[in-house]
N, C-alpha and C positions, 0 to 999 in steps of 0.2 A: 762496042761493049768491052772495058776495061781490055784494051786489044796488049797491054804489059805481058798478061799473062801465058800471052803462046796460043790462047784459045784452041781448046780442044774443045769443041760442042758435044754434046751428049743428050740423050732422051734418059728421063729418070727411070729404072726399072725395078722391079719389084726385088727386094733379095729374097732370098731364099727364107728366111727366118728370122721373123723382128721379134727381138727377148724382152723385156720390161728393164726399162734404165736402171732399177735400183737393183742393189745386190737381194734377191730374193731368198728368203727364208726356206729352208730344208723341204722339204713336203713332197706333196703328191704331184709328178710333169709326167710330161708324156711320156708313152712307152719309149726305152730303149731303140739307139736306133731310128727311129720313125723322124723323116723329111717331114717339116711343116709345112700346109701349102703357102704359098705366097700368093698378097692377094691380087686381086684381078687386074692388070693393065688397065683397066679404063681406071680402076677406082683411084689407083695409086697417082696418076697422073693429074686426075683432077682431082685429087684431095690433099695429095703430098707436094708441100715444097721442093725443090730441087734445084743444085748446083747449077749454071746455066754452062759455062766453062771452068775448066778445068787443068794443070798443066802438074804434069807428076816426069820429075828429070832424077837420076843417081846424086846422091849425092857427092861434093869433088875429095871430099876428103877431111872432114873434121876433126883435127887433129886434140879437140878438149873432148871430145867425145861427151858432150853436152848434146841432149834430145829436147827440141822443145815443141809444143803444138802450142797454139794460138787461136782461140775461139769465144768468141763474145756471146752471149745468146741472144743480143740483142739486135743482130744482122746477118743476112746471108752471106758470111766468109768465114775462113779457115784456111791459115797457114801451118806448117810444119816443117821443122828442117831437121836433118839428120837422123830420120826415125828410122825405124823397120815397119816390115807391112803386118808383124807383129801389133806392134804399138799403136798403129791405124786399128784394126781389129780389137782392141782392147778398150780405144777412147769409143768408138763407134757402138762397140756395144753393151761400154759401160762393165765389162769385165776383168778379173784380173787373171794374171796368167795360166797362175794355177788349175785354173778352169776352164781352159782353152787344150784343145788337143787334136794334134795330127796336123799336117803341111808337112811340108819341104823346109829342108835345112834353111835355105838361104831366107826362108819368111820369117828368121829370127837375126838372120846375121846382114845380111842387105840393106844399105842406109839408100835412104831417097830423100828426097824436098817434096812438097807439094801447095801448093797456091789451088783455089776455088774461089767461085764468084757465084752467085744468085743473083737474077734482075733484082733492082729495085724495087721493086713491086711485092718482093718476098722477104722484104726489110722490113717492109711495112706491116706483112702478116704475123710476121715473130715479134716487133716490137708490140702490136692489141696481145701477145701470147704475156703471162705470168712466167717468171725465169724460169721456173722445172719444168712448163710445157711448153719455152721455146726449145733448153735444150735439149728435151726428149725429143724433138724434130728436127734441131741439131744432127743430131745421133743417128734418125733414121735417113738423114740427109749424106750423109758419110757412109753408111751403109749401102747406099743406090748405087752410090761411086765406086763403093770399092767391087762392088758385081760388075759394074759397066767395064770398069778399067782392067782391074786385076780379076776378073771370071771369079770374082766371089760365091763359093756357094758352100754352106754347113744346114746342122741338122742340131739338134739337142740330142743328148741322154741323158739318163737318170743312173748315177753309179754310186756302189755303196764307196766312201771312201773315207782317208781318219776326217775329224771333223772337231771342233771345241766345243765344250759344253759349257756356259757360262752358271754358274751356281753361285749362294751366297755359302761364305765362307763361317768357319767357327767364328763364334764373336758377332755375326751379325753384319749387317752392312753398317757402314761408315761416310752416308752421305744424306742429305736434309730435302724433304719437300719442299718443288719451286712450286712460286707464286706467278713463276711469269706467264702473259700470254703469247702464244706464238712459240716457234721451237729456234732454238739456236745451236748449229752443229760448228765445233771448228776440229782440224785432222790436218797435224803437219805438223812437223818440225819434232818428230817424237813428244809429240802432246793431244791429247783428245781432251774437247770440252763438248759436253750434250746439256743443252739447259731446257726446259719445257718440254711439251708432246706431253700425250696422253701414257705414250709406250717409250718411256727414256731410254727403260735399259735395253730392247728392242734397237733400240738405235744405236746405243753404244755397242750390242754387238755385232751391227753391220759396218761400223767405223773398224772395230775389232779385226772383220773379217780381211780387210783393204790392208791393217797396215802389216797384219802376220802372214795374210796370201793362205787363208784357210778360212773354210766358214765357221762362224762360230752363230753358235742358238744360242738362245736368249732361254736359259732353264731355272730362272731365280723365281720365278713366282711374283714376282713382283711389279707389277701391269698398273704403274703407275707415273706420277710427272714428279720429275726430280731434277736436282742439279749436279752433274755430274764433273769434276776436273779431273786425269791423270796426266802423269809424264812422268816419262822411264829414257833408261840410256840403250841406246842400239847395242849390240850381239858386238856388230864391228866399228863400235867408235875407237878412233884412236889411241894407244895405250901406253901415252906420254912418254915416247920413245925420244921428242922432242922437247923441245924450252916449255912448251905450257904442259901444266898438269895434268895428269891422268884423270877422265869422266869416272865416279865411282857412285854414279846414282844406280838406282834400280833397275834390272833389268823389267823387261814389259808384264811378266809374271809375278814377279816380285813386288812391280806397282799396283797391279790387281788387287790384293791380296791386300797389303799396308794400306794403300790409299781406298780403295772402296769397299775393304771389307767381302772382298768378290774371289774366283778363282777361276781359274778352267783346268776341265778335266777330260785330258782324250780319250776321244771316241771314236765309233762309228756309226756313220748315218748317210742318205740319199741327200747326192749333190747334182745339182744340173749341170749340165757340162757341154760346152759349145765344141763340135768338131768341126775339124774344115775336110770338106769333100772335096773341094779345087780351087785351086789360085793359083795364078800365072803373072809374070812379070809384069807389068802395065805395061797396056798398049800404049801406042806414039802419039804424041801430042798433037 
């Protein structure tokens, strides 16, 4: 069984707390505090996929200090090099940092590698799966591991903290009912496009929430399918200190506003919030 890897075998285990992949909306979670249970050994074994070997080593030294994961949805593997057990925690549970609290120093500063395998057999289960429910399996696949490996264990709470209010601005919105069917998200490169869905703007303030590291609601009133484009210039792009010209596009606020007729306005509201109760360096391969 793919013997490259160092082969650390492992039994899949329940973690402590499976969140829902997508960035969830403000509302009502469990009490403060309060450990979820994890569900039963038998169930998780026989119903959850799982890593079959595993090999997690320091990493030697990456001196571009470039982080990358590697993850298909459409087969049991995942690579990683140069991460933190941060960054593991973040992809696995589909959060961003912001929302992430408590550990030990070094689970932000500590680079490792990691390599995983699943039988063939678990290739085959995630490829019958549709992409957002193989990688949601994905997700709680990397999750197993990092309890097994690194003594993973959190809880949720519920904290009031700032938060974005997404409103329509004076003037009105500044963007046209789609006709498409099917929803189309793109998020990168200082650009969000959201085309179709029933709840656009809904979506666009979940892209929102990813690229500012704050959650933003969706408070426009507006619970319908639209097409939506922005792109704005980062906080810290470069400020033509060199040959090419200085970035003097819109800041992300600024394109809100111009571009969609849209704003946010801070606030305060109830965010869910993953803490970590223990983690420990990863056991030996």
């Amino acid at each position: 069984m793919n013997s490259h890897l160092g082969l650390h075998r492992f039994t899949c285990i329940a973690v402590t707390l499976v969140i829902a992949t997508a960035v969830p909306p403000c509302g009502a979670q469990s009490q403060a505090g309060q450990t979820v249970p994890a569900a039963p050994a038998a169930a998780a074994s026989s119903a959850s996929p799982a890593f079959d070997v595993a090999v997690i080593r320091p990493n030697p030294g990456d001196t571009t200090g470039h982080s990358h994961i590697w993850s298909a949805a459409s087969d049991g593997y995942i690579k990683a090099q140069n991460v933190t057990a941060m960054d593991l925690i973040r992809y696995a549970f589909n959060i961003p940092e912001t929302r992430i609290s408590g550990g030990p120093d070094w689970m932000r500063a500590t680079k490792w590698d990691m390599e995983a395998k699943s039988d063939s057999a678990i290739d085959d289960q995630l490829r019958a799966l549709d992409s957002a429910k193989a990688r949601e399996q994905k997700q709680h696949m990397l999750q197993a591991l990092l309890a097994d490996r690194f003594g993973l264990k959190v809880h949720q709470e519920t904290r009031q903290l700032p938060i974005y209010a997404l409103v329509v601005a004076k003037g009105g919105p500044r963007f046209q009912p789609s006709k498409i069917n099917g929803t189309t998200v793109s998020n990168g490169s200082n650009q969000i496009t959201v085309k179709g869905s029933d709840h656009t703007l809904a979506l666009l303030a979940e892209q929102l929430s990813w690229s500012l590291g704050r959650i933003v609601v969706d408070k426009t009133g507006l619970d319908g399918r639209y097409e939506l484009s922005l792109k704005w210039t980062p906080d810290d792009a470069p400020g033509g200190t060199g040959t090419a010209p200085a970035d003097t596009g819109p800041s992300i606020f600024t394109a809100i506003q111009e571009q969609l007729g849209l704003k946010l306005e801070s606030q305060k509201g109830p965010v869910q919030i993953l803490v970590i109760d223990r983690i420990e360096t990863p056991s030996e391969n």
